[in-house]
C-alpha positions as a LaTeX table, in Angstrom:
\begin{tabular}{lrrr}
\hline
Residue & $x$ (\AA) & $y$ (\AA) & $z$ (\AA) \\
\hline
Unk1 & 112.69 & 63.57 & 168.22 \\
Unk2 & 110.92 & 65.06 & 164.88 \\
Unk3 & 110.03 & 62.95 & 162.34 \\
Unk4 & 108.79 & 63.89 & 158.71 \\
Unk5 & 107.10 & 61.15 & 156.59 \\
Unk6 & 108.91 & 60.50 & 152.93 \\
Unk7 & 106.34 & 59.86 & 150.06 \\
Unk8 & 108.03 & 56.64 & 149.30 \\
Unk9 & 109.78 & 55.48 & 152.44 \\
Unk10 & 107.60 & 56.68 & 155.18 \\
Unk11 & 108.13 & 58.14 & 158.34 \\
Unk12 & 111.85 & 58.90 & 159.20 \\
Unk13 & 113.81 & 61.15 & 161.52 \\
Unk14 & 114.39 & 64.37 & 160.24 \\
Unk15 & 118.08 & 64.23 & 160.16 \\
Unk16 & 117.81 & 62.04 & 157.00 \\
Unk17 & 116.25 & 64.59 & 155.41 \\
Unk18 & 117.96 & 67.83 & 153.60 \\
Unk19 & 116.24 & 71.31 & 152.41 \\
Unk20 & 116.49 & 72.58 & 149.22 \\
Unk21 & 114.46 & 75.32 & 149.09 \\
Unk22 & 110.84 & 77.19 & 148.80 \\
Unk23 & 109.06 & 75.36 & 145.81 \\
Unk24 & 108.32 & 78.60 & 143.26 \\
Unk25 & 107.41 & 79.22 & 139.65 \\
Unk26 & 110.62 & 78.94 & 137.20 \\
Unk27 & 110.67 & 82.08 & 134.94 \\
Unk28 & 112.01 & 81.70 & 131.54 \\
Unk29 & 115.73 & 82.81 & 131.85 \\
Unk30 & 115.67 & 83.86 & 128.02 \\
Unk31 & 112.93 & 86.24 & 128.87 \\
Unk32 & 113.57 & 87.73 & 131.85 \\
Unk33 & 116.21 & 90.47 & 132.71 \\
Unk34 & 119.18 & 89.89 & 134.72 \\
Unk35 & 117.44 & 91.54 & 137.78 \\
Unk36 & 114.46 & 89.25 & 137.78 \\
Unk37 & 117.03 & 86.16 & 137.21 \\
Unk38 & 118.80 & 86.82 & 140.02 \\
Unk39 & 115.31 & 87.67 & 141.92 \\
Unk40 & 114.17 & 84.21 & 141.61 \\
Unk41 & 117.98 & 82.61 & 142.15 \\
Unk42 & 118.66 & 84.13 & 145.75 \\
Unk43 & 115.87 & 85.68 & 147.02 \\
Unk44 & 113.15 & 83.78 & 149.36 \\
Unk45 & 110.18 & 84.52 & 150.77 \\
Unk46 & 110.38 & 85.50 & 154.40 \\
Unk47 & 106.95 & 85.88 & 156.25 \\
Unk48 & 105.97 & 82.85 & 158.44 \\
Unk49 & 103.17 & 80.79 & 157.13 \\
Unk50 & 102.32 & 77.81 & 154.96 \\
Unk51 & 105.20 & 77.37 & 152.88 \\
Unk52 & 105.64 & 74.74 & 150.02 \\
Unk53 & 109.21 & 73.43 & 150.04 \\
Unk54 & 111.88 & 70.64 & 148.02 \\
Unk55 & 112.84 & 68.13 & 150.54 \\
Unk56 & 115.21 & 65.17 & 149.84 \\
Unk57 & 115.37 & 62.02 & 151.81 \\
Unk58 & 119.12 & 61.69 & 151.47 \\
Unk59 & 119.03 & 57.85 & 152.30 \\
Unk60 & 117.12 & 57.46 & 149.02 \\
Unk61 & 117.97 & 60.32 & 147.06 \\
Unk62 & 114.18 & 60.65 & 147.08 \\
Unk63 & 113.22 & 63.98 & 146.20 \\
Unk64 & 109.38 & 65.72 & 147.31 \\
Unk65 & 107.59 & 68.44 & 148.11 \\
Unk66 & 106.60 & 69.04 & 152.21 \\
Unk67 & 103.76 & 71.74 & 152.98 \\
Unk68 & 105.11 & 72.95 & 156.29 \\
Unk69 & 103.63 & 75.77 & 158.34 \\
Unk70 & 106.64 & 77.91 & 159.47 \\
Unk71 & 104.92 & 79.99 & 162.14 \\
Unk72 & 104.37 & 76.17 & 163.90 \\
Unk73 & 107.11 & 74.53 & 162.75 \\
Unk74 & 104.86 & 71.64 & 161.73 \\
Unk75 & 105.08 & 69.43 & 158.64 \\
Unk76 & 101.51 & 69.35 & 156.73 \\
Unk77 & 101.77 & 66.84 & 154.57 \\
Unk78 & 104.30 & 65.57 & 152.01 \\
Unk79 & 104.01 & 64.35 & 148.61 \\
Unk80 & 105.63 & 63.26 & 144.72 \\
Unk81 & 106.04 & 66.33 & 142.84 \\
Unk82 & 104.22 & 66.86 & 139.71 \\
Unk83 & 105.30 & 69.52 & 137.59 \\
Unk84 & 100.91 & 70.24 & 136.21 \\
Unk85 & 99.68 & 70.38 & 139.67 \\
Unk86 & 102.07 & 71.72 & 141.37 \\
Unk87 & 102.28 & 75.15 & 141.15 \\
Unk88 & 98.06 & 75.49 & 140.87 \\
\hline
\end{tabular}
């Protein structure tokens, strides 16, 4: 059974959880070219390794960031997001 820990509601089995992508620097749509647009839309970042990702806790509609390391497949630790620190 794998369990991740919500920010606000503690630890829970994964299945109430949902993915919603790699966590990654917005550009500014009304500066960028199509091609860069599009970039940051659909493509991720493959290679294994510490990744920071949105999670949601669906239950709660709860919405976080997880640092997970994909080569173990183990969740580092999850927190609020805050839009300053965040991407530092």
């Amino acid at each position: 059974m794998k369990i991740m820990t919500c920010p606000i509601n503690g630890p829970r089995l994964i299945s109430e959880f949902a993915y919603a992508g790699e966590l990654k620097e917005m550009p500014d749509p009304t500066q960028v070219s199509d091609e860069q647009w599009a970039d940051y839309v659909f493509n991720k970042n493959g290679p294994a390794g510490m990744k920071r990702e949105w999670w949601c806790h669906t239950a709660s509609g709860v919405w976080f960031i997880a640092e997970r390391d994909t080569t173990r497949d183990v969740v580092v630790r999850t927190y609020l997001y805050k839009a300053e620190v965040a991407l530092t």
